[in-house]
PyMOL CGO cylinders between C-alpha atoms (Angstrom):
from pymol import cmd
from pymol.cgo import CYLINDER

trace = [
    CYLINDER, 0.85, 21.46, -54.53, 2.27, 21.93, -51.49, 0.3, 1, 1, 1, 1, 1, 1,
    CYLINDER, 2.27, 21.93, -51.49, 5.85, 23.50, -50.85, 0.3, 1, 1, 1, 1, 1, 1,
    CYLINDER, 5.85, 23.50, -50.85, 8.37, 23.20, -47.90, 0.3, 1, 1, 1, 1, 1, 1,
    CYLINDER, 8.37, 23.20, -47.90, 8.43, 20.50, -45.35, 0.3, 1, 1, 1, 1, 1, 1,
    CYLINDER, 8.43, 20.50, -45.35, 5.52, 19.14, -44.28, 0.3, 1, 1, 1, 1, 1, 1,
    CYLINDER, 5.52, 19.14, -44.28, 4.02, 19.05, -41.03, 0.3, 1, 1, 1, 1, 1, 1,
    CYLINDER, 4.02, 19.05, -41.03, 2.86, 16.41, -38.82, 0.3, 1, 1, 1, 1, 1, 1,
    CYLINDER, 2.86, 16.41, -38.82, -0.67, 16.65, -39.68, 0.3, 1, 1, 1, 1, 1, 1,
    CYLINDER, -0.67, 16.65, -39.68, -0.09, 16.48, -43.53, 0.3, 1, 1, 1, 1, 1, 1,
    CYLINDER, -0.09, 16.48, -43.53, 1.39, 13.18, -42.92, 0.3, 1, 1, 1, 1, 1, 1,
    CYLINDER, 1.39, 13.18, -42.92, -0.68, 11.43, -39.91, 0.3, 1, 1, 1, 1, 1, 1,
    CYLINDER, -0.68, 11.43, -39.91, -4.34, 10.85, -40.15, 0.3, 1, 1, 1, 1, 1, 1,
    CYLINDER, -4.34, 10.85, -40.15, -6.71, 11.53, -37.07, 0.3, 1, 1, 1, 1, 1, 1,
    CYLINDER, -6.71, 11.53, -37.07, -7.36, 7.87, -36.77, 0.3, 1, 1, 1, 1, 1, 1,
    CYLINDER, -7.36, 7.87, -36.77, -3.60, 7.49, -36.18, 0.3, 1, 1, 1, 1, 1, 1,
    CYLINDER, -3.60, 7.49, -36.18, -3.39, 10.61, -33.61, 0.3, 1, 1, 1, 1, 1, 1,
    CYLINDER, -3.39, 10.61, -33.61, -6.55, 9.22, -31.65, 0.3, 1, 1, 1, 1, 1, 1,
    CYLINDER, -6.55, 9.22, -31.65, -4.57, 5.23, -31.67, 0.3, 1, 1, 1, 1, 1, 1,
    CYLINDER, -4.57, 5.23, -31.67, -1.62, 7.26, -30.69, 0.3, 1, 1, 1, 1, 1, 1,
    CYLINDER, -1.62, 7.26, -30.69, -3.63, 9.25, -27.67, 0.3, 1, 1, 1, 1, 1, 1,
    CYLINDER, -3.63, 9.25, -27.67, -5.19, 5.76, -27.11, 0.3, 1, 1, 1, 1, 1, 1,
    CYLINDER, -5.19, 5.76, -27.11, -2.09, 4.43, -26.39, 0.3, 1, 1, 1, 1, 1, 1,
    CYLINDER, -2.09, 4.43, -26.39, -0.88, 6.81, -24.16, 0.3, 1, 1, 1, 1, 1, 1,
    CYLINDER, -0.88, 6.81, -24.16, -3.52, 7.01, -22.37, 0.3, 1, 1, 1, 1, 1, 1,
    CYLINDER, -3.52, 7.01, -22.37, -3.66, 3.35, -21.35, 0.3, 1, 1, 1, 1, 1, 1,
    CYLINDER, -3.66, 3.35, -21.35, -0.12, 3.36, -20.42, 0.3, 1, 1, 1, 1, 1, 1,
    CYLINDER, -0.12, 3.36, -20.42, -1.04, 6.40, -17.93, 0.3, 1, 1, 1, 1, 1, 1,
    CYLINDER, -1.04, 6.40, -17.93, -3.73, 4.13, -16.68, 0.3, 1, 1, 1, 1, 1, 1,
    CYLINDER, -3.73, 4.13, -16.68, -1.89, 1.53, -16.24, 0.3, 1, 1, 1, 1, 1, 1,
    CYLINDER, -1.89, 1.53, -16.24, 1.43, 3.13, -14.52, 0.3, 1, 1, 1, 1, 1, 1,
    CYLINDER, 1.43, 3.13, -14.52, -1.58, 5.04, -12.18, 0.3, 1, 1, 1, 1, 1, 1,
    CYLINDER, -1.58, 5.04, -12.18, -3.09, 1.00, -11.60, 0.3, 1, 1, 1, 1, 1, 1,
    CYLINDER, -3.09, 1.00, -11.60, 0.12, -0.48, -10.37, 0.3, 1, 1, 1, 1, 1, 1,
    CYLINDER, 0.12, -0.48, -10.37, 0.38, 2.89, -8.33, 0.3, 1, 1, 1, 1, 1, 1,
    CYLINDER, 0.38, 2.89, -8.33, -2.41, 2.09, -6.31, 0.3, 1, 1, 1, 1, 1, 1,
    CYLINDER, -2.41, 2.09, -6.31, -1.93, -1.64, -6.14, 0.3, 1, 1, 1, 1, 1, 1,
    CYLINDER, -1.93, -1.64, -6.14, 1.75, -1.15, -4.51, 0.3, 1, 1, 1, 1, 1, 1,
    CYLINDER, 1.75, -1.15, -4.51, -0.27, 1.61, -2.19, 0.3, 1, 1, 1, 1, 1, 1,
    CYLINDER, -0.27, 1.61, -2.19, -2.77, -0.90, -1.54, 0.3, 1, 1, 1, 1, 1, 1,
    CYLINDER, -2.77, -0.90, -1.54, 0.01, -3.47, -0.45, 0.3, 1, 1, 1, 1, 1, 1,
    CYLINDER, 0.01, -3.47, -0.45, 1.41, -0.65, 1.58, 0.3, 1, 1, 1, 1, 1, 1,
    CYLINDER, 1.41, -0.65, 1.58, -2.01, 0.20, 3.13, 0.3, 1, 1, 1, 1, 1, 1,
    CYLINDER, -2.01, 0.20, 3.13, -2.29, -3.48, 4.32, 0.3, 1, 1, 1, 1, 1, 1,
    CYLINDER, -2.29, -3.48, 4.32, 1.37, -3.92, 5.43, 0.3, 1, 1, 1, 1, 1, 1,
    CYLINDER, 1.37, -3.92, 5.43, 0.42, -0.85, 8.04, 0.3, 1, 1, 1, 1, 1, 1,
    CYLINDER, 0.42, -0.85, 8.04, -2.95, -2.75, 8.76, 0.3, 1, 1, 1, 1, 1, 1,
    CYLINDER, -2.95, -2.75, 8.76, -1.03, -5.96, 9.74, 0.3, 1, 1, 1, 1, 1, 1,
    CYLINDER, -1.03, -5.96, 9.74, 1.03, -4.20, 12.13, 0.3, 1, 1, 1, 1, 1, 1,
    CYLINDER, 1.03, -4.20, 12.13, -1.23, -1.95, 13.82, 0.3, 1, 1, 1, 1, 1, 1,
    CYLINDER, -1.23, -1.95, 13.82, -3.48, -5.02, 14.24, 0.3, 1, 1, 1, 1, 1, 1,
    CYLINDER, -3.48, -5.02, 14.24, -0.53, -7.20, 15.52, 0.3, 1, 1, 1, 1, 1, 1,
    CYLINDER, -0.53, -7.20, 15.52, 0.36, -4.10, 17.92, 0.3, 1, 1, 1, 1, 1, 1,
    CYLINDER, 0.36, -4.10, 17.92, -3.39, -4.18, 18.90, 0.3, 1, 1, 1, 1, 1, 1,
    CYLINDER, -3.39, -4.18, 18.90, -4.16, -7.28, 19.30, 0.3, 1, 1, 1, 1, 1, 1,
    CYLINDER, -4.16, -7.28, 19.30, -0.91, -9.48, 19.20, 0.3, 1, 1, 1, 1, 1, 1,
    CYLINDER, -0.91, -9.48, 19.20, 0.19, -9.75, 23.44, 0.3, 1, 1, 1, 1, 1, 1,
    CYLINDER, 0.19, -9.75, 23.44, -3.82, -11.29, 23.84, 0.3, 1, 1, 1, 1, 1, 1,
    CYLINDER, -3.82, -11.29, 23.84, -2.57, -13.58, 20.88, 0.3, 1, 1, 1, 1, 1, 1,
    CYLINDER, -2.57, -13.58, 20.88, 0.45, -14.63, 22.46, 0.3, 1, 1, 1, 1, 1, 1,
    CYLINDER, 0.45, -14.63, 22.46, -0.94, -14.84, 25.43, 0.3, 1, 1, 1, 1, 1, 1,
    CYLINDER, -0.94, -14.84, 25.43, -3.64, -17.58, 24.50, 0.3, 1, 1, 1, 1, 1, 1,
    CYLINDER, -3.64, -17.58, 24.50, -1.16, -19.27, 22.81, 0.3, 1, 1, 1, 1, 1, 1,
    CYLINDER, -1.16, -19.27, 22.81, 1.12, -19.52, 25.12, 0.3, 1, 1, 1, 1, 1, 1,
    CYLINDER, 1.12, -19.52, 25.12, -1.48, -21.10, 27.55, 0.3, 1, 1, 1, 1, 1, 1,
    CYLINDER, -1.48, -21.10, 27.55, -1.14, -24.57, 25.93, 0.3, 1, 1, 1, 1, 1, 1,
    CYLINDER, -1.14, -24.57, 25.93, 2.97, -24.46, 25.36, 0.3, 1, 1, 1, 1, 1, 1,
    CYLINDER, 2.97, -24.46, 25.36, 5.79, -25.68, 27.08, 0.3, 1, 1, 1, 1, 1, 1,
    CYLINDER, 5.79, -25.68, 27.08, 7.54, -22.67, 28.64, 0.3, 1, 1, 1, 1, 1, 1,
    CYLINDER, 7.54, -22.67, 28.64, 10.79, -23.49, 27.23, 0.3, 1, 1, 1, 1, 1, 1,
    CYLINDER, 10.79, -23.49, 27.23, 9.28, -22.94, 23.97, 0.3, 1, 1, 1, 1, 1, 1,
    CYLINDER, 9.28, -22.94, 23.97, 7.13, -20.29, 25.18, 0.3, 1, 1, 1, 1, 1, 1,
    CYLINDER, 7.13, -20.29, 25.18, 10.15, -18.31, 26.20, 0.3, 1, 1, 1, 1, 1, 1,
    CYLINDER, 10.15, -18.31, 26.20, 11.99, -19.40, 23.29, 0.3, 1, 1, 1, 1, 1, 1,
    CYLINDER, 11.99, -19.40, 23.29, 9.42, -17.98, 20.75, 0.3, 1, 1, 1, 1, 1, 1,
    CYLINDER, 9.42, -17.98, 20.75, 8.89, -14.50, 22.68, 0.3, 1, 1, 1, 1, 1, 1,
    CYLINDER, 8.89, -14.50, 22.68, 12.96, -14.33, 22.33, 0.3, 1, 1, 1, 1, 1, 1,
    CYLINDER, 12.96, -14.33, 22.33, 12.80, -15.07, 18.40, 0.3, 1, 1, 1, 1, 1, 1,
    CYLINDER, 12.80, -15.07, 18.40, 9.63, -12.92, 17.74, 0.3, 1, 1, 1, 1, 1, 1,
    CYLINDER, 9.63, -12.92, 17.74, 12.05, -9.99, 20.25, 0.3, 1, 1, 1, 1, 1, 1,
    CYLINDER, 12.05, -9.99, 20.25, 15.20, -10.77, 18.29, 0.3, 1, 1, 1, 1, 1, 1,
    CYLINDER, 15.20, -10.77, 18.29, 13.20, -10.01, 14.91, 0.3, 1, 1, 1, 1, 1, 1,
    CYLINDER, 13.20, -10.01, 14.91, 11.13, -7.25, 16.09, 0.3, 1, 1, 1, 1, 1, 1,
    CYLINDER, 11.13, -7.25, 16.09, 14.88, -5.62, 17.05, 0.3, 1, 1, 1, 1, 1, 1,
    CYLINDER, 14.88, -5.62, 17.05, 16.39, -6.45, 13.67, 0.3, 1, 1, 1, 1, 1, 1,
    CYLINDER, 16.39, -6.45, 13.67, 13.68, -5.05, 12.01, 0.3, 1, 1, 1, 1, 1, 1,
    CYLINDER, 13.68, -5.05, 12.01, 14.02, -1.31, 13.61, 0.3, 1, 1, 1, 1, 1, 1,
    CYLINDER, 14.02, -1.31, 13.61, 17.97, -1.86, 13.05, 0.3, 1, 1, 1, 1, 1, 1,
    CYLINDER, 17.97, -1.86, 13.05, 17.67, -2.91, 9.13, 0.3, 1, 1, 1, 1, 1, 1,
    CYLINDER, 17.67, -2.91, 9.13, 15.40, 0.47, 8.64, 0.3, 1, 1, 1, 1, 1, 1,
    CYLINDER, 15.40, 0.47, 8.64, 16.72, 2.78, 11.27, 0.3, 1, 1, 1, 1, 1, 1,
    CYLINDER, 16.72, 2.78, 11.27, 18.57, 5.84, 9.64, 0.3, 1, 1, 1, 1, 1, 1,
    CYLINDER, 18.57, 5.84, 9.64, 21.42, 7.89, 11.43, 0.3, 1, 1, 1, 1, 1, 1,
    CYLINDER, 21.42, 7.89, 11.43, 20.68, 6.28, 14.61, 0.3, 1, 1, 1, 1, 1, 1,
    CYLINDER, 20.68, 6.28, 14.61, 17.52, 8.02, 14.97, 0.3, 1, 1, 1, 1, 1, 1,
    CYLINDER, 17.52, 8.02, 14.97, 14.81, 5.39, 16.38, 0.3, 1, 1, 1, 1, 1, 1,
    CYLINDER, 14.81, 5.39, 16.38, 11.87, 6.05, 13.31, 0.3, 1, 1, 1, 1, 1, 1,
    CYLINDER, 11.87, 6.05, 13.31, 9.84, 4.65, 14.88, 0.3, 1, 1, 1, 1, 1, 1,
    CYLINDER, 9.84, 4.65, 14.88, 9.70, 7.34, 17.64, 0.3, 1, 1, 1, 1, 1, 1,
    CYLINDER, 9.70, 7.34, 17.64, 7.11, 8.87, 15.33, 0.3, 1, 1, 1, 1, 1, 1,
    CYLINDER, 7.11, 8.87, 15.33, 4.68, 5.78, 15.47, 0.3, 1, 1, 1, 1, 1, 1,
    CYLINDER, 4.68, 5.78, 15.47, 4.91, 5.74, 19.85, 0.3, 1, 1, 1, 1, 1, 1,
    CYLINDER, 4.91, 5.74, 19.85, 2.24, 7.27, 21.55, 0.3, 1, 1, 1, 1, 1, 1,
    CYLINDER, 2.24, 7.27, 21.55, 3.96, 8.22, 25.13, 0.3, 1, 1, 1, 1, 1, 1,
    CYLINDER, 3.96, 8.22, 25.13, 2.02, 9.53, 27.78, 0.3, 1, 1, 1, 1, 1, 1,
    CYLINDER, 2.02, 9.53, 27.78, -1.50, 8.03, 26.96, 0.3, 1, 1, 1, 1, 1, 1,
    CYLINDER, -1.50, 8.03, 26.96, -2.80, 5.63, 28.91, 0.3, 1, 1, 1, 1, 1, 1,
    CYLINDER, -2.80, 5.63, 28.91, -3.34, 1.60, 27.62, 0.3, 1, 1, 1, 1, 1, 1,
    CYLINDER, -3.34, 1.60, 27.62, -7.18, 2.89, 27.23, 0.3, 1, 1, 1, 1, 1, 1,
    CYLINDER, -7.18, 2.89, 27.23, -6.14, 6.03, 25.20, 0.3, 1, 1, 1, 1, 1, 1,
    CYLINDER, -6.14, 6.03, 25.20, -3.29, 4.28, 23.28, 0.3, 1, 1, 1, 1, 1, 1,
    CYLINDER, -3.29, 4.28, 23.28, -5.57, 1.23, 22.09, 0.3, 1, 1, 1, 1, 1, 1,
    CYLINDER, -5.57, 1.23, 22.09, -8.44, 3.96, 20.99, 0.3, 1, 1, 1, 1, 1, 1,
    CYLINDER, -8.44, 3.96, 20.99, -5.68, 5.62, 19.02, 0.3, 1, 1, 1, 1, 1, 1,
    CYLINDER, -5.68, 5.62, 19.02, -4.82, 2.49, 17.68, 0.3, 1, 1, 1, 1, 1, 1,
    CYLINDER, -4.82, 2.49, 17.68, -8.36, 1.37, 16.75, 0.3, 1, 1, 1, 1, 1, 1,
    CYLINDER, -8.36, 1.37, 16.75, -8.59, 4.56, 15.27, 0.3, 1, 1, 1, 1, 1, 1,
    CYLINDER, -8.59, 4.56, 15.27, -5.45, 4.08, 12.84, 0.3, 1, 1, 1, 1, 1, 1,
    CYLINDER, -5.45, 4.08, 12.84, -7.05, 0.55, 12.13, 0.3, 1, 1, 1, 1, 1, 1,
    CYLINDER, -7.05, 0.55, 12.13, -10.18, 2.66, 10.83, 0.3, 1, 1, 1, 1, 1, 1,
    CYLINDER, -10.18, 2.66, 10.83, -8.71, 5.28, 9.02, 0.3, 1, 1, 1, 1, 1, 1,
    CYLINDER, -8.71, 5.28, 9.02, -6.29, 2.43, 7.19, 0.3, 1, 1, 1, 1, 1, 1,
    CYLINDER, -6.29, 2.43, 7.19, -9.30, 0.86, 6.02, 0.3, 1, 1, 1, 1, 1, 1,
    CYLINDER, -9.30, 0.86, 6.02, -10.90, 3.47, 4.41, 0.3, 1, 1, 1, 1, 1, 1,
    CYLINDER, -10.90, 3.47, 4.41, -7.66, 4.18, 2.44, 0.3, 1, 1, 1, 1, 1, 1,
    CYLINDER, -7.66, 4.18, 2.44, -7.71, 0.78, 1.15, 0.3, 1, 1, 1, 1, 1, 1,
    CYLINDER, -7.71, 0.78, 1.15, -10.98, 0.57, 0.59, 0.3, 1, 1, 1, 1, 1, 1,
    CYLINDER, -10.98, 0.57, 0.59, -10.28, 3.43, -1.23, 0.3, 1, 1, 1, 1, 1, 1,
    CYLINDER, -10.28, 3.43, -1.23, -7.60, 2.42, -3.33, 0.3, 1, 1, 1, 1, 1, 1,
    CYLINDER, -7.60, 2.42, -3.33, -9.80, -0.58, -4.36, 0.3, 1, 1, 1, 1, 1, 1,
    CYLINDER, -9.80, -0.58, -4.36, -12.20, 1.52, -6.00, 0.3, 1, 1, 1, 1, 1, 1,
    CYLINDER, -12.20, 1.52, -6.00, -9.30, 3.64, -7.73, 0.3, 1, 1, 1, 1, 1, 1,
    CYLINDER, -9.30, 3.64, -7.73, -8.30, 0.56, -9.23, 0.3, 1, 1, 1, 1, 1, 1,
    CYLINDER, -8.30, 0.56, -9.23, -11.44, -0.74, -10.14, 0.3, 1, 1, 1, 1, 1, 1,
    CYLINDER, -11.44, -0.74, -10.14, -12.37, 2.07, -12.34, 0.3, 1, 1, 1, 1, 1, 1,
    CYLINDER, -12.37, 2.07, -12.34, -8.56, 2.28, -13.56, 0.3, 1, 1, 1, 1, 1, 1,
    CYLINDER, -8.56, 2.28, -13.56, -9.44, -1.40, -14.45, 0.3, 1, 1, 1, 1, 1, 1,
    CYLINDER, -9.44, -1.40, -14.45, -12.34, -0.28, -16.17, 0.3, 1, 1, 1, 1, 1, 1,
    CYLINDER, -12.34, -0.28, -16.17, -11.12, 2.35, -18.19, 0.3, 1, 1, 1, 1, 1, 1,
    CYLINDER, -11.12, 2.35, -18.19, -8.56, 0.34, -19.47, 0.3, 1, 1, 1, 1, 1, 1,
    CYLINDER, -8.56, 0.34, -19.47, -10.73, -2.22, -20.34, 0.3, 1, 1, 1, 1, 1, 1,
    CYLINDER, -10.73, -2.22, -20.34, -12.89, 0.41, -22.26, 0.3, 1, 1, 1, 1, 1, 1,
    CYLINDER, -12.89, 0.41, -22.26, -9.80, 1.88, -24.31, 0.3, 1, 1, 1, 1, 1, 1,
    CYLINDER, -9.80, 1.88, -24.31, -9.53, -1.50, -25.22, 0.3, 1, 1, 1, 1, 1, 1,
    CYLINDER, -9.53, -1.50, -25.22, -12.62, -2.10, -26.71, 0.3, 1, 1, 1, 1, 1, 1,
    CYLINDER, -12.62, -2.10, -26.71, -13.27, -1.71, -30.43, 0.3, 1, 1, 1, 1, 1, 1,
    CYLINDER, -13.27, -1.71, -30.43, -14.44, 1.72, -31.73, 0.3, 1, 1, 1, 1, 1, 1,
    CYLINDER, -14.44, 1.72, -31.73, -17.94, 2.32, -32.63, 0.3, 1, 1, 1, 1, 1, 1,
]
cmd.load_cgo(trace, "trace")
């Protein structure tokens, strides 16, 4: 017989401590999976914009081609008007953040490599992050299964 208090093994079976690790374990996995699915959203966000610095003036300028230039020059005042309440919703102490994204003193040639560059790079991060979250997926899926 035993005597004083007993201890958490005496009254939890492994099967319960392995369900329990089970457990936590897929809520890990899962916390890590919507990690990289908000990165991934991130990843693309930065895509999007580097691709619209890139590539968006040749856009506009097709466009444009076939408009009306009152509408031409009221779109390029809207998408100006946005771009400039978008660096004033995010800027911080008056500090222009986006200072760190410029590349001053390169030439158009230089700048655009730089840019293709970043275009690169940001797809290899979310390319990535894909295959983090398909083996997240995967494990989950597996901790899921039924015992053998």
């Amino acid at each position: 017989m035993q005597t004083g208090a007993p201890t958490p093994l005496d009254y939890r079976k492994p099967v319960e401590l392995r369900e329990i690790a089970r457990s936590q374990r897929r809520k890990q996995a899962l916390e890590a999976l919507e990690f990289e699915r908000d990165r991934e959203a991130a990843l693309r966000g930065q895509l999007e914009e580097t691709a619209t610095e890139l590539e968006g003036p040749n856009v506009d300028e097709e466009t444009f081609a076939g408009m009306d230039p009152e509408d031409v020059e009221i779109v390029r005042q809207t998408l100006l008007d946005a771009g400039e309440a978008f660096e004033e919703t995010f800027a911080e102490d008056g500090e222009d953040w986006l200072d760190e994204f410029r590349i001053d003193g390169e030439s158009p040639e230089e700048e655009r490599e730089e840019r293709l560059g970043e275009v690169a790079r940001l797809e290899v991060e979310i390319k990535d992050s894909r295959r983090r979250q398909q083996a997240l997926e995967r494990y989950v899926e597996a901790l899921s299964a039924p015992e053998a």
